[in-house]
C-alpha positions in Angstrom: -32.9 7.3 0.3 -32.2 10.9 0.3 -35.1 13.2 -0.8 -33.8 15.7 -4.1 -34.8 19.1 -3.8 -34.2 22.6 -5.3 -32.9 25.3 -3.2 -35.2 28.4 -4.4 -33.9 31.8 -3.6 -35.6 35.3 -4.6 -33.7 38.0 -3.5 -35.6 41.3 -2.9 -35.0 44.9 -1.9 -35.9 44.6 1.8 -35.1 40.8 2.6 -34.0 37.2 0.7 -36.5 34.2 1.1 -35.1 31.1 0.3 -36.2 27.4 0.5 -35.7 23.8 -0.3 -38.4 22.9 -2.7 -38.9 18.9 -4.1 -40.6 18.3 -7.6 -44.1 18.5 -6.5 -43.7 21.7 -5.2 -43.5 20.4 -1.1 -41.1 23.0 1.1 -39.0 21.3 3.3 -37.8 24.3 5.2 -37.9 27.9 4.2 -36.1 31.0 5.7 -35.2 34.9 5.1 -32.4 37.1 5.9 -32.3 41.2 5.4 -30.9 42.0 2.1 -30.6 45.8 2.5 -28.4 45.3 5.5 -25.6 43.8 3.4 -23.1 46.5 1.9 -20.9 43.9 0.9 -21.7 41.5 -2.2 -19.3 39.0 -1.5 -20.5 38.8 2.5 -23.9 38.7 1.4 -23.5 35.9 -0.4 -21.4 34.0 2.1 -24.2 34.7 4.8 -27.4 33.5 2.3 -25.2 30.0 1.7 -24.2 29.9 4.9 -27.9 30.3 6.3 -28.7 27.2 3.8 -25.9 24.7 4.6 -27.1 25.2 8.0 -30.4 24.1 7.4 -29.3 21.1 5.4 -27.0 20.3 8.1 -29.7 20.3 11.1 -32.2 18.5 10.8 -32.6 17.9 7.1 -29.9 15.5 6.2 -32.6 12.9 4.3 -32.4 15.9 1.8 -30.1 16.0 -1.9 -29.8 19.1 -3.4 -30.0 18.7 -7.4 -29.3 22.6 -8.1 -30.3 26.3 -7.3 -32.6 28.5 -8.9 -32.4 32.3 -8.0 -35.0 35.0 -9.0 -33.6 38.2 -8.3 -34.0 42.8 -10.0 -32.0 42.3 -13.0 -31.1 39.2 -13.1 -29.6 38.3 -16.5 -29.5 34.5 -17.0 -27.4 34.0 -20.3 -24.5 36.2 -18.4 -25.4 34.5 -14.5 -25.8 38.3 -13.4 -27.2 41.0 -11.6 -26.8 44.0 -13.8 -28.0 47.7 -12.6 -30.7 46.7 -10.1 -31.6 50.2 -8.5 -33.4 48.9 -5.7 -30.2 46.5 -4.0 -27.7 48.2 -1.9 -25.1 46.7 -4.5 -24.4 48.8 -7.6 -22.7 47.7 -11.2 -22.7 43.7 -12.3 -22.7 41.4 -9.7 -21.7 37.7 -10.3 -24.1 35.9 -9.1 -23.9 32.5 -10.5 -20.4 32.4 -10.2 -19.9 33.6 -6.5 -23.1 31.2 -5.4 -21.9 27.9 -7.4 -18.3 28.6 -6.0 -19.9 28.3 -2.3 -22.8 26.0 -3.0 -21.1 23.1 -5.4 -24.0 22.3 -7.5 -25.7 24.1 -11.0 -26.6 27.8 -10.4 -29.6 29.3 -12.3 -30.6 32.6 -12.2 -33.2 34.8 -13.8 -34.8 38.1 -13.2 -37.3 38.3 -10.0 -40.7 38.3 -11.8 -39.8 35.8 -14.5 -39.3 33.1 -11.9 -42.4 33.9 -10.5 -44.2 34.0 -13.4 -42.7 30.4 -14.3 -44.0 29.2 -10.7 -47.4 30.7 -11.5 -46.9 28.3 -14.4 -46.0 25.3 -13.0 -47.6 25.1 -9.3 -50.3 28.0 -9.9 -53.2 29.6 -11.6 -51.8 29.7 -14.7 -51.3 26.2 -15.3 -53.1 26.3 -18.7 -52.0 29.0 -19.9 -49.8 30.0 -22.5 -50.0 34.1 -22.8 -50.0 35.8 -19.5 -48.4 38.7 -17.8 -46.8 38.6 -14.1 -46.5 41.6 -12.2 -44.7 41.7 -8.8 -46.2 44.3 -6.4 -42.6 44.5 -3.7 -40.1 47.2 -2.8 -40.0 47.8 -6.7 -42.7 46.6 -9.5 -41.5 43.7 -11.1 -43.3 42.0 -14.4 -42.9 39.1 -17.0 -44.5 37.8 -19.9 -45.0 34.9 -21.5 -46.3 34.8 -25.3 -47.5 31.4 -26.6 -46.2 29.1 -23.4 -42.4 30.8 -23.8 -41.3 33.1 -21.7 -40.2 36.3 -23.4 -36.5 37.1 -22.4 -35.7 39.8 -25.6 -32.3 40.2 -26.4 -30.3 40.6 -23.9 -32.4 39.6 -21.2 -34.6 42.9 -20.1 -37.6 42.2 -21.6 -40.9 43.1 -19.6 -39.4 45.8 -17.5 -42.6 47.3 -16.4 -41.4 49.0 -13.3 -39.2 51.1 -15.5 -41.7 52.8 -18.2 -42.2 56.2 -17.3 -45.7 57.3 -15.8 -44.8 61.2 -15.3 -42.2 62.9 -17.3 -40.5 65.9 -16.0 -41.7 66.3 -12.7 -42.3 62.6 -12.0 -40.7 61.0 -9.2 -36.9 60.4 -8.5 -36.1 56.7 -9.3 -33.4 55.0 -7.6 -32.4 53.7 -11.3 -31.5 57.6 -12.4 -34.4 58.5 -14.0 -37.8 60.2 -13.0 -41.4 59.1 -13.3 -41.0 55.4 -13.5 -43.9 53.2 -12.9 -42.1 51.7 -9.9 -42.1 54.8 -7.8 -46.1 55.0 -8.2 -47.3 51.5 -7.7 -45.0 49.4 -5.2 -44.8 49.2 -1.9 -42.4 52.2 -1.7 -44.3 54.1 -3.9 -47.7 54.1 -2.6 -45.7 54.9 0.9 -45.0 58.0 -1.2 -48.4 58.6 -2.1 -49.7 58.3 1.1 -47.1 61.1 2.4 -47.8 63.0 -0.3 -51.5 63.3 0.1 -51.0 63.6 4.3 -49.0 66.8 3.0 -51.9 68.3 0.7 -54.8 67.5 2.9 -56.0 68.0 6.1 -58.1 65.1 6.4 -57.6 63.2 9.6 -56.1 59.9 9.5 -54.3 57.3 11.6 -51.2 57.2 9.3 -50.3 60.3 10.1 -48.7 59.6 13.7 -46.3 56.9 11.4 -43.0 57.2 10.3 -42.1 56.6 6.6 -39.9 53.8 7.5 -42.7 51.7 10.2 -45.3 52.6 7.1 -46.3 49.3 5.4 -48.9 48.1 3.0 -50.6 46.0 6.0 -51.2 48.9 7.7 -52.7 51.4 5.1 -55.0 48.1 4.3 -56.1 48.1 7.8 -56.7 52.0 7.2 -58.6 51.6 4.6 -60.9 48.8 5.6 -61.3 51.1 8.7 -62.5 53.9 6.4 -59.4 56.0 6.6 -60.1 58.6 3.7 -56.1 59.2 2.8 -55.6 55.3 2.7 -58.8 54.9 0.4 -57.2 57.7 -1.8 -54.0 56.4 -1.8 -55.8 52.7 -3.2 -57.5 55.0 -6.1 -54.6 56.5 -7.2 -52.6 54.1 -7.3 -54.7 51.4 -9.3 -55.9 54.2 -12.3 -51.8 54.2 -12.6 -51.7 50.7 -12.5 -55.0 49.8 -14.5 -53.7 52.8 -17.5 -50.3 51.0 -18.0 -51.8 47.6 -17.1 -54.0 48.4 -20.3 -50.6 49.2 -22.4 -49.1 46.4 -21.6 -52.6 44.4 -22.9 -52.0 46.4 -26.5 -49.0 44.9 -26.4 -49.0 41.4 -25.5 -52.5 40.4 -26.0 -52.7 38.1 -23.0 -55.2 35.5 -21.6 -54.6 37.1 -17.8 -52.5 39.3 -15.7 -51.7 38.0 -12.3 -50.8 40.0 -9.3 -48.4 39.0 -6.5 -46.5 41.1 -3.6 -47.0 42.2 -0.5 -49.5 45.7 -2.2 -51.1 42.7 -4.0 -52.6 41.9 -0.7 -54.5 44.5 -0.3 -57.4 42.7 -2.1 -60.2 44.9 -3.6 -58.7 47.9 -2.3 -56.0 47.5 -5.2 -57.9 45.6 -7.5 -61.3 47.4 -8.2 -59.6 50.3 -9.1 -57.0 48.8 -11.0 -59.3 46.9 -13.2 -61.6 49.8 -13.6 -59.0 51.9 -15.3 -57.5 49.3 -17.2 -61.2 48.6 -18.9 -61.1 52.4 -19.5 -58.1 52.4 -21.2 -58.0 49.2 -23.5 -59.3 49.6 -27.1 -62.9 48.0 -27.1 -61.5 45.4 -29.4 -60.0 44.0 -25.7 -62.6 45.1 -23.3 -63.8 42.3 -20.6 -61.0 39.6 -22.2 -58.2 40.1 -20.1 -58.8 38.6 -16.4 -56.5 40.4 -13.3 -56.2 37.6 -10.7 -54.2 37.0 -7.6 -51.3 34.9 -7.6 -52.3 31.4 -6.1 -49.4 31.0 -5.0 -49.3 31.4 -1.2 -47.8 34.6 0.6 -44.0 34.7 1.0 -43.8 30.8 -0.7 -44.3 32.1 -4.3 -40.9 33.8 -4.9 -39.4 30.4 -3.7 -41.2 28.3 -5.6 -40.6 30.2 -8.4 -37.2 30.2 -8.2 -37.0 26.5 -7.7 -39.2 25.9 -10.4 -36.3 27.2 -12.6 -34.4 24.2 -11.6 -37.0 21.5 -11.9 -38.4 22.5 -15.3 -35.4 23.6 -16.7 -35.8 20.8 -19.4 -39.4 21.8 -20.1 -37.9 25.2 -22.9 -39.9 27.8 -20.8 -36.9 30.2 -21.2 -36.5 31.8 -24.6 -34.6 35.1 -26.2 -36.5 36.6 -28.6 
């Protein structure tokens, strides 16, 4: 008897993980491809389906799959599309749901990035027993969810919880890919703490390691490794980065009034480099009527797994009402 299992996909600025997940959260296989290579839509998704099929088809035949869940920037799930996401190589409204069930043959659901991750926090991770918590996804861009009272705020069309997007600097923040300047996004991602670093190798003189780097080899790992070597620009880079974080982290607590906030992306890993100083300024900033009550954890979801369990998670639970529009 054939095994059912959910094909999970997040789709990301850099690369697409996917995976074929089963109800109690076992992957069978799991694989990536580069997104940002891609500068066709329609070829993308051929590859990504093809890259599937081709596992089903070696190896895995005891396998049945029951549907596909896609987390993914922008991803609108009354409409099935991406919309505007500033950080893929495709631009405008891209159908998603249609182009993937059209090559795929079974149900299609799709939601923005961090919302299926926060719903795989949910169902296979820490916050199993909760019902108000915030998600944020530390990747290429800064991703974050909510849920209020075990429902999973949507808002009206579909946008709610864009995090990445509120502005942290006005008119001379940084250029964003979306158009605008100063959002979040371009302070605390991956990308943006890439900028940072830059930035402050620019200003100072301060010898470092990262200096002999090239934007583009630059990654989180190694400014970690800098850091826990001492490396004075890195440890800078850390501060900054968290008092942005921890000031709109504590915003976002005004508004939602959550049990926790969990982190989850590759800057995520940087441990207590990120998180001291990003719960430090959040404390600062929250009215005392919230000091000490929010917890900041790590996802406990494991490494590259989380975004495809989240996804899959989509499918599996899709009768448990965890979406809603408010």
């Amino acid at each position: 008897m054939k095994r059912k299992v959910a094909i999970g996909i997040d789709i990301g600025g850099t690369s697409t993980k996917y995976g074929a997940v089963d109800e109690f959260g076992q992957i069978h296989f799991q694989g990536r491809l580069s997104t940002a290579k891609f500068g066709d839509f329609e070829t993308y998704v051929k590859v990504l389906t093809r890259n599937i099929q081709n596992e089903l088809e070696t190896g895995n035949q005891y396998m049945e799959v029951i549907g596909v869940g896609i987390g993914a920037p922008h991803g609108v799930r009354q409409r099935g599309t991406i919309e505007h996401a500033s950080n893929l190589p495709w631009k405008g409204v891209l159908p998603l749901v249609s182009e993937m069930k059209a090559c795929m043959g079974v149900d299609v659901t799709l939601t923005n990035d961090a919302n299926a991750a926060a719903i795989g926090e949910l169902i296979f991770g820490g916050a199993k027993d909760m019902k108000d918590f915030v998600m944020v996804t530390l990747g290429t861009g800064l991703g974050s969810a909510i849920f209020s009272n075990g429902k999973l705020v949507e808002g009206h069309d579909g946008f709610a919880g864009e995090l990445g997007h509120v502005t942290f600097e006005h008119e001379n923040g940084r250029y964003c890919r979306c158009g605008r300047r100063g959002c979040l996004e371009t302070y605390v991602s991956a990308t943006g703490i890439k900028r940072t670093i830059f930035k402050l190798l620019a200003d100072h003189f301060d010898d470092s390691e990262l200096r002999t780097i090239s934007f583009d080899n630059l990654s989180t790992h190694m400014i970690t490794e800098s850091a826990k070597a001492g490396d004075v620009v890195a440890l800078e880079a850390f501060r900054y980065t968290g008092q942005i974080l921890g000031s709109k982290l504590a915003e976002t607590i005004h508004h939602t009034n959550p049990e926790a906030i969990f982190l989850l992306g590759g800057l995520s890993q940087a441990g207590m480099f990120i998180f001291e100083p990003t719960k430090e300024h959040m404390e600062r900033n929250v009215h005392p009527v919230f000091n000490q009550k929010v917890q900041l954890l790590a996802s406990e979801l494991e490494g590259a797994s989380a975004s495809i369990l989240g996804a899959a998670a989509l499918v599996w639970h899709s009768d448990k009402e965890l979406l809603i529009s408010v």
